[in-house]
N, C-alpha and C positions, 0 to 999 in steps of 0.2 A: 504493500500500500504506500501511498504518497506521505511527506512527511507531515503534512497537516492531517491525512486521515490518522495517522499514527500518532499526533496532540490530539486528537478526538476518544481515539478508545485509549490512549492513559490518563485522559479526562476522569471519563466515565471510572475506571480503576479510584483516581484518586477521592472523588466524591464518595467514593463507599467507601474509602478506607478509611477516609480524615471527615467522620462526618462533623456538622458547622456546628449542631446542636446540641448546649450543657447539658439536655434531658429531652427524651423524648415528647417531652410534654411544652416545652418553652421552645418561642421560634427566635433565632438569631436575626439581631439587626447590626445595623454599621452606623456610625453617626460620623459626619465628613463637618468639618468646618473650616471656613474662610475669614481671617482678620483681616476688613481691609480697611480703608481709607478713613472712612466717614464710619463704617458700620461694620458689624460682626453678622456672619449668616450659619445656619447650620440644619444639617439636611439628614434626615432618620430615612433609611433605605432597607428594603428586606430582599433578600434571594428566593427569586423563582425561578422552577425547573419551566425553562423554554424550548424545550425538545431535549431529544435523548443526551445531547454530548453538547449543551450551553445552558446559562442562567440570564437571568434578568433581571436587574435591580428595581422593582417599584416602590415607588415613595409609600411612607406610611398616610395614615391619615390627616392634615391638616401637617405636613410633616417641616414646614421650612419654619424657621425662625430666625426675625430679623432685628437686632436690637441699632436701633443709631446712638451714634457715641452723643451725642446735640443732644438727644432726649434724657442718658441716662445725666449728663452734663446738670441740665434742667432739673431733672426729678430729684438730686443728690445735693443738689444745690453748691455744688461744685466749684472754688475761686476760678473765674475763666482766666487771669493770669499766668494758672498752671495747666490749666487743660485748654484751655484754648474756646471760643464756639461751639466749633464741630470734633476737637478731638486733636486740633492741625494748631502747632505754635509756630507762628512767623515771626522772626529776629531780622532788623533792617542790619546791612553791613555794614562794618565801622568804617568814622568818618574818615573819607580819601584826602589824600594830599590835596586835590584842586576841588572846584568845585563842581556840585552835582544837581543835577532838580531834580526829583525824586515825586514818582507818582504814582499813587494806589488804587488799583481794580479794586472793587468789592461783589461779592457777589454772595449767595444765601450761605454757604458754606466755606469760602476759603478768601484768605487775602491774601494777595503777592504784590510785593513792593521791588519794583526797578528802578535802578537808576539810569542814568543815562548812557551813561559808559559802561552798559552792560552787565555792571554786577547787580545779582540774584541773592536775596538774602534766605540765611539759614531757616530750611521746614524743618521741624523738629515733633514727635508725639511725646504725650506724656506716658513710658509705660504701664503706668498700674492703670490705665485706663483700661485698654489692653485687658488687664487682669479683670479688671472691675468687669466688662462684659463678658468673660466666662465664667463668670463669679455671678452676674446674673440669668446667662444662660442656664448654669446647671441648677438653677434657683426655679426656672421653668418647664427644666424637661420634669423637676421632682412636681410642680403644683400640676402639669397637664399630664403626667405620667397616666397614660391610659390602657398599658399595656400588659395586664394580669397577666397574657400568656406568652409574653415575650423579652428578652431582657437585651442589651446593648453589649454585643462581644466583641469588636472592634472600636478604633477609633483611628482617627487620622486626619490630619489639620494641612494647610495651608495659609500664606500671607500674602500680604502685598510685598513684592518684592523688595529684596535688600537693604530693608528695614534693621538697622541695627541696633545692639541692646549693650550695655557694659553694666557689668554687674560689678557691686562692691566687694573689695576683699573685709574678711572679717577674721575674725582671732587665728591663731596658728596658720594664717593665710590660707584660713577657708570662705567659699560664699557663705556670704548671707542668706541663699534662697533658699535653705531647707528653712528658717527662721522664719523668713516671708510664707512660703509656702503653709507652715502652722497656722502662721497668724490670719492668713487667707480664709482657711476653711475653720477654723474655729470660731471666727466671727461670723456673724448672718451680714447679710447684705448690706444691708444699713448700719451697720456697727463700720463694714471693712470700708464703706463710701466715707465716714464719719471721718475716719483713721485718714486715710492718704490725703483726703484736704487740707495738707500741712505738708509746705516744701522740706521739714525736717524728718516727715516720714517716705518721703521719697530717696532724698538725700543720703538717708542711712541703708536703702537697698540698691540705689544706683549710683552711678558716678556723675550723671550728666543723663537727661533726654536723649531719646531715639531719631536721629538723624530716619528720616524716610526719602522715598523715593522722587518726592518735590524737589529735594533738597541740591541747590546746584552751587553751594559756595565752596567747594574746594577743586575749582578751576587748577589754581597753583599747584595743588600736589597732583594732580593728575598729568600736567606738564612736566614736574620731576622726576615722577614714577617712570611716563613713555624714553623720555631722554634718557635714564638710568640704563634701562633694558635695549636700546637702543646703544647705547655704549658697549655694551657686552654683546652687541650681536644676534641678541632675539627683538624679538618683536612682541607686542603684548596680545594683538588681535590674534596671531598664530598658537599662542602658550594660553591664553584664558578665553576663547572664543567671544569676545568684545576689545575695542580700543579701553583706554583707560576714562570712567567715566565718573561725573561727582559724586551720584546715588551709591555707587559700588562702596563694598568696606575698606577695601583697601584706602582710596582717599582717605577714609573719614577716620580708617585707625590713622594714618600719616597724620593729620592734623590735630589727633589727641596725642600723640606721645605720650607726652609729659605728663597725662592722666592713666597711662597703664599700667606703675606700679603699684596703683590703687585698685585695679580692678583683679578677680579672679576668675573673670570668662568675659568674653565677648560674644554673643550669639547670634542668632538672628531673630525677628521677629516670630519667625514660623517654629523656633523653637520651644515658644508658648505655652502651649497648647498641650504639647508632651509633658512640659514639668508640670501644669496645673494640673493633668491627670495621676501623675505617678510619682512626683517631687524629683523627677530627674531630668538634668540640663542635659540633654541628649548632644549626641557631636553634628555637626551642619551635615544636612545630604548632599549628594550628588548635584541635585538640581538646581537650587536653592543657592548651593556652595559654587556653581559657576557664572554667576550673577555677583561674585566678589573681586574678580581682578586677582586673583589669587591662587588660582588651583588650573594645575596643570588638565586640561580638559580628556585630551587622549590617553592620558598618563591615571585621570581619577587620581589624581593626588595635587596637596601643594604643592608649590614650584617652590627651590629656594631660592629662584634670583629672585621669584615676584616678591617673596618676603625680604628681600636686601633691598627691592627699589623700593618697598615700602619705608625700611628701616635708616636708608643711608642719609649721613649728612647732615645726621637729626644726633642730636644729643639723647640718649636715652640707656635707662639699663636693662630694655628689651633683648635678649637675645632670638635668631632664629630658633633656636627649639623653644624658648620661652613663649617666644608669637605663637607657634605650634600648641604649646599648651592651654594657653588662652584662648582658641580657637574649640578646644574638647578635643582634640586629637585628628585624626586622617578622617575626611568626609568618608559618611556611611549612603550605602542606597536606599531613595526615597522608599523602597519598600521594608528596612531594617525595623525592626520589635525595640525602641526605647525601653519598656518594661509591661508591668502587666500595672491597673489600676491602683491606685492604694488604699490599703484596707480601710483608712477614716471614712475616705468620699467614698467611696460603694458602700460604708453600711449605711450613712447619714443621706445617701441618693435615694434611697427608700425601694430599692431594689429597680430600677432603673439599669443599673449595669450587675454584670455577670462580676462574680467575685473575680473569675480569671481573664476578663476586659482587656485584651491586649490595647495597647497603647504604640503606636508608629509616626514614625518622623515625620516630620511639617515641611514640606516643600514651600516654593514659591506659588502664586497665584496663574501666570502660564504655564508654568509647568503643571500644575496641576489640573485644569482647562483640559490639557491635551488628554488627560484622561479618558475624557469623555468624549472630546470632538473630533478623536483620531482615534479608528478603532482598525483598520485595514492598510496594509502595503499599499503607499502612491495616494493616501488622504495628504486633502491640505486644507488647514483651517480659515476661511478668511471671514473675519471680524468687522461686520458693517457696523461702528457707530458714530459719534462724531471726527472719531479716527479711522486709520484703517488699520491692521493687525493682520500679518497673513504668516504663518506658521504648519511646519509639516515636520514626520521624521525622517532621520537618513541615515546610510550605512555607514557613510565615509562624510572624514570631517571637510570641509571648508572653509578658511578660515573667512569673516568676512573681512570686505572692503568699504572702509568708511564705520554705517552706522549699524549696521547690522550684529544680530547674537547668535552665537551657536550656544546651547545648554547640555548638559547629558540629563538624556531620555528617563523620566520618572519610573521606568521597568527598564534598566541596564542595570545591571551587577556591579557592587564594588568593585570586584573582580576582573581587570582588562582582558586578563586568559580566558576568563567562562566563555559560554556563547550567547553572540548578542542577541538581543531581543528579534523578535518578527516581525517589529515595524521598524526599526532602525534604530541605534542607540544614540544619536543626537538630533537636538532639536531644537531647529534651524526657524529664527523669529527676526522678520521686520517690520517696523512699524513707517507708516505713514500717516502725517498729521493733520492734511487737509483731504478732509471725508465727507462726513456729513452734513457740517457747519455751511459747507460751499455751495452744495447742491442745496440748502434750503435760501441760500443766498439769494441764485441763481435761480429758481423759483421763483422768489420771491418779486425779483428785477423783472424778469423776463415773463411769468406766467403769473402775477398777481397772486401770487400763496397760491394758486389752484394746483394741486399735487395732479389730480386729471389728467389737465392739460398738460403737465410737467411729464407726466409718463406718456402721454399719446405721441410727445416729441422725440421720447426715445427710439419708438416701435414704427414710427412713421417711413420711415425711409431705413435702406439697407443702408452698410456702414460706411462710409465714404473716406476715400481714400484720397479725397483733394482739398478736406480742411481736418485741422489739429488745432491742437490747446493745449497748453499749459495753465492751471490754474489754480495758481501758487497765492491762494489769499494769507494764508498765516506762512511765519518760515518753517519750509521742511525740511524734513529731515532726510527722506530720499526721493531725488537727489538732494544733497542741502543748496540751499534758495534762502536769502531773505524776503521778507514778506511781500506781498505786494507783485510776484512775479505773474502777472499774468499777457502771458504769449500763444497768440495765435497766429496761422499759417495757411496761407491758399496754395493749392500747386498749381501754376498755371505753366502750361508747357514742359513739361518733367522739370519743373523746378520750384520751392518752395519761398513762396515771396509772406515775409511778415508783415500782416497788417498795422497798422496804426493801435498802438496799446490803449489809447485813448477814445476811440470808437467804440460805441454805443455795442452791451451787446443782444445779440440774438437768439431767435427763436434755437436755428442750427447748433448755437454754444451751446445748449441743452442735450441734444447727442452725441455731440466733440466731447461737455465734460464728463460723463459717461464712459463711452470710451476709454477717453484719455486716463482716467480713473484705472479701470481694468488694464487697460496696456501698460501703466506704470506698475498695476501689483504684480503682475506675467515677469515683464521685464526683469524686477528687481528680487524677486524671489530665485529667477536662474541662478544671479548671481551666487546667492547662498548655498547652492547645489539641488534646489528643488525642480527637479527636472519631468521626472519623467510621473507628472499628476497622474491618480485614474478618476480621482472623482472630487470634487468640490464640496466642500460641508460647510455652510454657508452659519454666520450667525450674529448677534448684534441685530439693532434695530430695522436697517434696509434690510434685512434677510426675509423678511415677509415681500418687499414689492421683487413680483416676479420679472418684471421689464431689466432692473438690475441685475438680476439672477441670470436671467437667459442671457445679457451681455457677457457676463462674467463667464457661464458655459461658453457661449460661444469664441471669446476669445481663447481660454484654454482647449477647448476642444475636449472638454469631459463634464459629463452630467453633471447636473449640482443638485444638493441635500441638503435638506435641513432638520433639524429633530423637531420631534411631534409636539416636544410641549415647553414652553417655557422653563426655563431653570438657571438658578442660581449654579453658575458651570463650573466654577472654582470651586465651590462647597460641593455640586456636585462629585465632581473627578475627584475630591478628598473619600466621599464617602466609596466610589469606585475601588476604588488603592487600600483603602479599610479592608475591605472582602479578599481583593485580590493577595494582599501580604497575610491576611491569617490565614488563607489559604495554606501560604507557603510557609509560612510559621509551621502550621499540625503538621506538613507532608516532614520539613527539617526536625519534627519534636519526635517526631515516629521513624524517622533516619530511613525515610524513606527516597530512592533516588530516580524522582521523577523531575526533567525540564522543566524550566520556570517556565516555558513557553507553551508546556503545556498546561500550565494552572492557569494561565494568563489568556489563551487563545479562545475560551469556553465563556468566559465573560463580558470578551470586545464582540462574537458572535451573538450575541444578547442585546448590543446595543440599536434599538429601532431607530432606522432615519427615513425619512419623509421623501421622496422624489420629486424635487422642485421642476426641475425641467432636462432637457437633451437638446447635447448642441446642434447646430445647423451647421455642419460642415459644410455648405457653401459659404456661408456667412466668416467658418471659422479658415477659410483659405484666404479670404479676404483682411484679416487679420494678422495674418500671419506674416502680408506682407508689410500692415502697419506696426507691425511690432521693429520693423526693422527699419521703418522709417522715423518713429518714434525716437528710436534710441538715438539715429541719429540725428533730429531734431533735438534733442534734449542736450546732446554734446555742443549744437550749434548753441542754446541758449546759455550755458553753463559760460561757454568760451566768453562769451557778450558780456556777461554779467561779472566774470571776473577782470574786465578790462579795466 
């Protein structure tokens, strides 16, 4: 038999042998959860048998819960000083040598202050926020706890990415977090919200605020880090699958030095989640841990030069294995077992969870996505919302060019020797910034808000091959553009004449920027190695209008998908990876040696997607040729713009 029919019957094998259920009588659930930005979400999923050799996770009853950081801020009555609004602390940067005018967006959730000469000030979270919302979540699963005949046997978290945390050292240069962790659950809700409204109870578990992923002021050490590694001959895009970036830990350890022999771990946000289940600071995963500037990505291990460009130059009594310790030691795979629950919170959960509740590492937020929205060889994710997000897996690395990420795959082995996954062990992510904000723009200008009329413009006419656009209202990222780039192009006579930027626009701009849209996400996904698509899985807001869908088929020339029902996709894919790792947990506790790809292959066959549309290969020949005039369009505007 083929080797997927032979992951099918050692499926079936391992389901009878490692069954999922404490007692015949109680049904196994998973609970996945997402820390992100603004809010905490968390998703209770159960296992169904979906034919003889796959499962399928359906949601419990009423099963998402979503707490906003704003509301519990409100309810706890919380100094916004330390917590911020929404959860988000903005610090303007200190004052420059010359001078600056400085100017504040505000919007319902967040404020970002620029200045003129481009510097970006420090986003910062408060951690025990963080805590405080799993602190009220498991306050909710016990009051709606409605499941006499079922109990919570996994667990498995995800964050917004590269979210970092620095813990305090405490006596004999131990954390403080088994202390916190006590003090956590031994208070009710309101007692632990009471407690941290006091920067002196923060203070004494942490070193300083969570740098998050807004966070863009360590420009400079990312500049020292690439010129470091550039001296010696590597390169940083090649060793950590991203250029050196401000969000990433590395900057943000460079910039704290001088505060790390005060700390006794550094982790990451998504490391959470494990300790408040089990009071242990788990080591960073795979996934999660290549979103650091830090860890050799082919290699699954830290680099030491990344930890020398982080460390040189800088006055400090850090050494490389010290960094190494502070880090919890060598990334594990986002499928690795942290610990099993602890005894306090399982009995005080009110039987909510299984005494033996395995507990699994916390990935990033796309990484954890892909969970769910890549379940076969040749998916690719593309993320319609105000942005655009287009991610898929691969076998073989790439490094990118520019702005681009390569991550290791949430189902690859710590292991480099094991064998890779079945969808490929890296995973390959580019974002593009102007999405959706344009196209309602452009609507708006052009079609009077009629969304209708905005779609009838798309479908009207086949794809034309004699006008193009660029339209670069905010700066992107790929290609990078400062704002404001909007170019357009007639071919008259096999040659492509720019029109006036200042020209009114039209009806036509409405299926150029479409197009133009899809041709950019085609284009720049190659780059990353994402070659050979078979099918499109579509999601984000535009993933309902089918006119974009069928563009988007049509350009790649493969069907597009979407799932059947809404969902929180990070929380989702957490509670995915829940099921999936205790799978592989019971098979490695019973030493038994079956392929992870086959614990893994019986679960992605489980996942139902939608058939949005099938390309038009006429349509998509015609494309094919704009793809390559595209790109070279895009070279001509690039050259312009940096004259």
């Amino acid at each position: 038999p083929s080797s997927r029919t032979r992951h099918r019957l050692l499926c079936v094998c391992v389901c009878d042998m490692a069954p999922l259920t404490m007692s015949s009588a109680l049904t196994p659930l998973f609970l996945g959860i997402d820390i992100g930005t603004q809010s905490l979400k968390a998703i209770v999923v159960q296992p169904e048998s979906a034919g003889s050799s796959s499962f399928r996770l359906s949601l419990r009853p009423d099963p998402t819960i979503k707490i906003q950081y704003s509301t519990l801020i409100q309810k706890y009555a919380l100094a916004s000083c330390e917590f911020g609004d929404a959860g988000i602390l903005h610090k303007p940067p200190p004052p420059q040598s010359h001078s600056t005018t400085t100017t504040t967006t505000t919007t319902t959730t967040t404020t970002t202050t620029t200045t003129t000469n481009g510097t970006r000030d420090l986003v910062e979270s408060n951690p025990l926020l963080f805590i405080l919302a799993l602190k009220e979540l498991l306050t909710l699963l016990v009051e709606n706890h409605q499941w006499s005949d079922a109990r919570i046997v996994g667990i498995a978290s995800c964050a917004q990415q590269h979210g970092s945390i620095f813990w305090r050292r405490g006596n004999a240069h131990q954390s403080l977090s088994e202390e916190l962790f006590n003090i956590v659950h031994h208070l009710s809700t309101e007692q632990f919200a009471k407690a941290i409204n006091s920067s002196v109870f923060k203070h004494k578990f942490f070193v300083c605020n969570s740098p998050i992923w807004m966070d863009s002021s360590t420009t400079r050490e990312c500049d020292e880090m690439e010129q470091y590694l550039r001296s010696t001959s590597n390169n940083m895009s090649r060793l950590t699958g991203s250029r050196a970036y401000e969000r990433f830990t590395a900057s943000q350890i460079r910039k704290r030095l001088h505060i790390l022999p005060e700390c006794a771990a550094v982790t990451l946000i998504s490391s959470l989640t494990a300790w408040f289940f089990s009071s242990k600071l788990g080591a960073v995963d795979l996934g999660d841990g290549s979103g650091m500037n830090m860890m050799d990505v082919k290699m699954r291990k830290w680099n030491k030069d990344c930890f020398e460009a982080v460390l040189h130059g800088k006055e400090s009594n850090i050494s490389i294995n010290g960094l190494r310790t502070l880090l919890r030691g060598e990334p594990v795979s986002s499928t690795s077992l942290v610990g099993v629950i602890h005894p306090f919170v399982q009995k005080s959960s009110q039987n909510v969870f299984d005494k033996d509740c395995s507990v699994f590492s916390g990935t990033g937020d796309n990484v954890s996505s892909s969970c769910h929205t890549l379940t076969r060889q040749g998916d690719i994710c593309v993320s319609l919302g105000s942005s655009h997000t287009v991610f898929g897996f691969s076998s073989t690395f790439v490094a990118p060019v520019g702005e681009g990420h390569v991550f290791v795959s949430p189902w690859a082995s710590a292991m480099r020797e094991n064998a890779s996954s079945i969808l490929g062990d890296y995973l390959s992510l580019i974002c593009i910034k102007n999405g959706g904000m344009v196209r309602e723009k452009l609507c708006k200008e052009v079609c009077n808000g009629d969304w209708d009329e905005f779609n009838s413009s798309i479908v009207r006419e086949p794809p034309s091959k004699n006008y193009m656009g660029f339209y670069f209202v905010d700066p992107e990222i790929f290609p990078q553009t400062p704002s404001g780039m909007i170019r357009r192009y007639e071919r008259r006579n096999d040659k492509w004449i720019e029109i006036d930027e200042n020209a009114a626009w039209e009806k036509r701009d409405v299926k150029a920027l479409i197009d133009s849209q899809c041709l950019q996400m085609f284009n720049h996904a190659q780059t990353l190695g994402l070659t050979n698509a078979q099918r499109i899985v579509a999601i984000g807001g535009a993933s309902a209008n089918k006119h974009i869908c069928q563009t988007i088929s049509n350009v790649f020339g493969v069907p597009v998908f979407k799932h059947g029902e809404t969902l929180e996709l990070a929380a989702y894919g957490s509670a995915v990876r829940a099921f999936v790792s205790h799978k592989m947990h019971k098979v490695e506790q019973d030493n038994q040696d079956f392929p992870r790809n086959a614990l893994l292959e019986p679960v992605l066959d489980g996942m139902k997607l939608e058939l949005q549309c099938e390309p038009n290969m006429e349509y998509h020949e015609i494309y094919r040729f704009m793809c390559t005039e595209y790109k070279k369009l895009e070279e001509r505007m690039l050259g312009k713009a940096n004259e």
